[in-house]
ZAMARGU-4260 file (C-alpha; in steps of 0.2 Angstrom, whole numbers, plus 5000, padded with zeros to 4 digits):
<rodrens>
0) 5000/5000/5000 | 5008/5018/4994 | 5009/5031/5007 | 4994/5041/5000 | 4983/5026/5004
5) 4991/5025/5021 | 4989/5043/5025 | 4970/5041/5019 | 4968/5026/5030 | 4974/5036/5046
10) 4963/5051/5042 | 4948/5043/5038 | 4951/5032/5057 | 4951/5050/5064 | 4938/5057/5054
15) 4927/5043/5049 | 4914/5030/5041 | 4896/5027/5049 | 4897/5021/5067 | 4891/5017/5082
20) 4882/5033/5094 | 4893/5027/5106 | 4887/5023/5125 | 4872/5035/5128 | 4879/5036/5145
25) 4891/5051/5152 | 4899/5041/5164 | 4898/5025/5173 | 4889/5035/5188 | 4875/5043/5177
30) 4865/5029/5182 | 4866/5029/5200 | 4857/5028/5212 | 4848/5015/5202 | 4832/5018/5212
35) 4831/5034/5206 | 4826/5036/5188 | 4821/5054/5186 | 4838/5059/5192 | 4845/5052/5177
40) 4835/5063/5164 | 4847/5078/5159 | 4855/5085/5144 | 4869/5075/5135 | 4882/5078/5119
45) 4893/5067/5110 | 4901/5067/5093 | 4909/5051/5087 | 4920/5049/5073 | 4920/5032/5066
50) 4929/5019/5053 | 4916/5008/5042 | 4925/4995/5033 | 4912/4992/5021 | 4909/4982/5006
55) 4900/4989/4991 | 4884/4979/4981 | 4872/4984/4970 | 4867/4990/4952 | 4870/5009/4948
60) 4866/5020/4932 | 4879/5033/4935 | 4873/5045/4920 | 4856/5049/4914 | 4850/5036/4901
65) 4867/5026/4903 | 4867/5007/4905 | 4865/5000/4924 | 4879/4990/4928 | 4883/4977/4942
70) 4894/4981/4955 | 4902/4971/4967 | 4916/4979/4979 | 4924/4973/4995 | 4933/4985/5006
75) 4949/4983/5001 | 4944/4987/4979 | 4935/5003/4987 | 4951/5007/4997 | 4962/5005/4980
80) 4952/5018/4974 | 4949/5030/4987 | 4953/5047/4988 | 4944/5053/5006 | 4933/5045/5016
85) 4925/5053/5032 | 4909/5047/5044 | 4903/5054/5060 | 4890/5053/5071 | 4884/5070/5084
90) 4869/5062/5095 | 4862/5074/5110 | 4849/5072/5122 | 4839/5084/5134 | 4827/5074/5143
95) 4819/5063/5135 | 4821/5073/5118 | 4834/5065/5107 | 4843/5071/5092 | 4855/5061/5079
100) 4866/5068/5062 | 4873/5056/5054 | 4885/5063/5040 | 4896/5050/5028 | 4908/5059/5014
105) 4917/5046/5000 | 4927/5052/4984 | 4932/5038/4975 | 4942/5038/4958 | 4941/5022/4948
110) 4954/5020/4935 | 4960/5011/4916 | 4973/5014/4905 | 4973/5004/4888 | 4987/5005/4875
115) 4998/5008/4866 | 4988/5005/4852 | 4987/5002/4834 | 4985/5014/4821 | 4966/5011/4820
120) 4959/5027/4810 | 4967/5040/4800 | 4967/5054/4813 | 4973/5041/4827 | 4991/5036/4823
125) 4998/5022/4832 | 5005/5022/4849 | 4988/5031/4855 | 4988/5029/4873 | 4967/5029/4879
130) 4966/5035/4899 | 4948/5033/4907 | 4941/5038/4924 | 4926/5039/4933 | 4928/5053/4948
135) 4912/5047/4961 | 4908/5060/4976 | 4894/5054/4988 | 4888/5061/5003 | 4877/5055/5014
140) 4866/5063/5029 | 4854/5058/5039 | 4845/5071/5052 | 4832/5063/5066 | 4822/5069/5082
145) 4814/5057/5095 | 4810/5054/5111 | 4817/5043/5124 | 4798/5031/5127 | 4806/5019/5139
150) 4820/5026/5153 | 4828/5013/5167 | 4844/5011/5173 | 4842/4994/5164 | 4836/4999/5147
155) 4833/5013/5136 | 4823/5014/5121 | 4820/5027/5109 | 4808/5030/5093 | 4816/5042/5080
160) 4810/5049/5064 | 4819/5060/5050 | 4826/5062/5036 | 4839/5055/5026 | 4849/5065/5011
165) 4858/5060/4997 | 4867/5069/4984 | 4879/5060/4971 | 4893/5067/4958 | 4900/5057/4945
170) 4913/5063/4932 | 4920/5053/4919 | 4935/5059/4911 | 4945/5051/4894 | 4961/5057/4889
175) 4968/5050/4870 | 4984/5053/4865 | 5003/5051/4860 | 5020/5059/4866 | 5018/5075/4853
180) 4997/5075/4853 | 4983/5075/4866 | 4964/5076/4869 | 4956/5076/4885 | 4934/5074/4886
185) 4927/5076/4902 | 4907/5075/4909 | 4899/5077/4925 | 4880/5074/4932 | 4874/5076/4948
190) 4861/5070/4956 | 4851/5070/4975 | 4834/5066/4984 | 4829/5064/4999 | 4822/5049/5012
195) 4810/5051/5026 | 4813/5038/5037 | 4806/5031/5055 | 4818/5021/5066 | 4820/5015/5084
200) 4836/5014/5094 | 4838/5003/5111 | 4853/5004/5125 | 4857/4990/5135 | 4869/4993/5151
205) 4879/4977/5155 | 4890/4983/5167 | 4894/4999/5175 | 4907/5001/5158 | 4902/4989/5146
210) 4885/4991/5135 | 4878/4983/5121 | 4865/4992/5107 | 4854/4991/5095 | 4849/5002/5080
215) 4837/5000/5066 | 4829/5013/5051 | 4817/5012/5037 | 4812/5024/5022 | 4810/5029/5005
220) 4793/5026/5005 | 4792/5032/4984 | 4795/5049/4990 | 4814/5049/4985 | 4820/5033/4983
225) 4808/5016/4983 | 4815/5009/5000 | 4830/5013/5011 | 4834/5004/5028 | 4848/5001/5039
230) 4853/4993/5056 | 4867/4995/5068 | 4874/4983/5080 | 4888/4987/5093 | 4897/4985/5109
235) 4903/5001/5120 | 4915/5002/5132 | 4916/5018/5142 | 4936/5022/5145 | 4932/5036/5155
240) 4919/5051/5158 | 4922/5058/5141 | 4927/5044/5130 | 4922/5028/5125 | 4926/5014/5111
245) 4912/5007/5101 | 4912/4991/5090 | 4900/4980/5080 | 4893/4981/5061 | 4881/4990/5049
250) 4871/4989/5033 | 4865/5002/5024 | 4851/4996/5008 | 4845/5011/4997 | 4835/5008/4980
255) 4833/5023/4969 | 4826/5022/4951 | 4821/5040/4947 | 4827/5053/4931 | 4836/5039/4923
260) 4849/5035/4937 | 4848/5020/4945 | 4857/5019/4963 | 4852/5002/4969 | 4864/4998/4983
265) 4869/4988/4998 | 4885/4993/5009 | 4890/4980/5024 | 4904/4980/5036 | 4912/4979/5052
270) 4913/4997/5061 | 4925/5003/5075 | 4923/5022/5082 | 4926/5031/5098 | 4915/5045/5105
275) 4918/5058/5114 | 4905/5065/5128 | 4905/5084/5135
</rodrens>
């Protein structure tokens, strides 16, 4: 692995892909005394950078009209080609109000090279080297408000509902040429909708450090794309009053056919983040 890819595998651990909410705890005495819930209701902020070492499946239409191709990346292909990846997560809470943004960013450049080649037509003399790439930028965010239904020391449970946002850029450039003559062609679309979705989120304590939660979504509806859902799994572990580590794994399903792009998708993967709480 080049030191480009290194130094992109180091900022997006710092910055990055999407993970875990963390502990929905402050500290390991936040829920004491046990006997006395109402104590325990009060304002809470955390923002948790995250890795998500995702694999990529689907069928997409990058460009209006264009042919849907099938797609089928794991995490090390979409590495090879990425440029910069970041995810995090900011979840707060005042009573039993509860707010989640989830934010993902990917720039990806996929790659080929084919020649020299053979004279083929008049104006292309032989030794024509033909360059193609395809430069893919997706962002992802996802914005919900809930409240906390269920509140004990030894479970939690929340019902959220939002809104899930989308907006893709592909550009595809060629570049034909020799050592003395050169052309270069590029184009570029964009295209975006938006998800409502409903979800419902659930906090386990294990131990007075060690927790265990559960996350789930679903949306599209046909009001942007024709179904979107997700789930999240992990463990958290509280290293101190402001920070803990989180692992487990996620899926993220999204099916849009609208305009004439196609974005049919699946990513999956393991996650790993740590959160800090203030």
């Amino acid at each position: 692995m080049s030191l480009k890819r290194v130094s992109i595998v180091l900022v997006s651990g710092l910055f990055s892909i999407q993970f875990a909410y963390g502990a929905d705890v402050t500290s390991s005495h936040e829920v004491e005394p046990r006997e006395v819930v109402a104590d325990r209701l009060h304002s809470a902020f955390q923002v948790t950078p995250y890795m998500w070492a995702a694999g990529l499946k689907g069928d997409i239409s990058p460009f209006r009209g264009g042919p849907t191709i099938g797609i089928e990346k794991t995490f090390s292909d979409i590495m090879d080609d990425l440029n910069f990846g970041g995810f995090v997560n900011i979840w707060a809470r005042q009573d039993r109000f509860v707010f989640s943004a989830d934010v993902m960013y990917v720039n990806t450049t996929d790659s080929e090279t084919f020649g020299p080649l053979p004279s083929l037509l008049p104006a292309m003399p032989a030794g024509v080297v033909v360059e193609g790439s395809v430069d893919t930028k997706q962002l992802m965010a996802a914005l919900q408000g809930g409240y906390r239904v269920y509140d004990t020391p030894n479970f939690m449970f929340d019902v959220l509902a939002g809104v899930r946002f989308w907006q893709i850029s592909n550009k595809v450039t060629v570049n034909a040429g020799t050592k003395h003559l050169g052309l270069e062609r590029s184009y570029e679309e964009k295209f975006g909708w938006a998800d409502p979705i409903i979800g419902v989120r659930a906090f386990l304590p294990v131990t007075e450090r060690l927790s265990v939660q559960a996350q789930a979504d679903i949306g599209g509806f046909g009001v942007g794309s024709d179904l979107t859902w997700s789930t999240l799994a992990t463990v958290n572990y509280i290293i101190s009053d402001n920070f803990s580590l989180s692992a487990g794994y996620k899926l993220l399903d999204v099916d849009y056919r609208r305009g004439g792009h196609v974005y049919d998708t699946k990513l999956s993967g393991p996650v790993l983040g740590v959160t800090w709480r203030f």
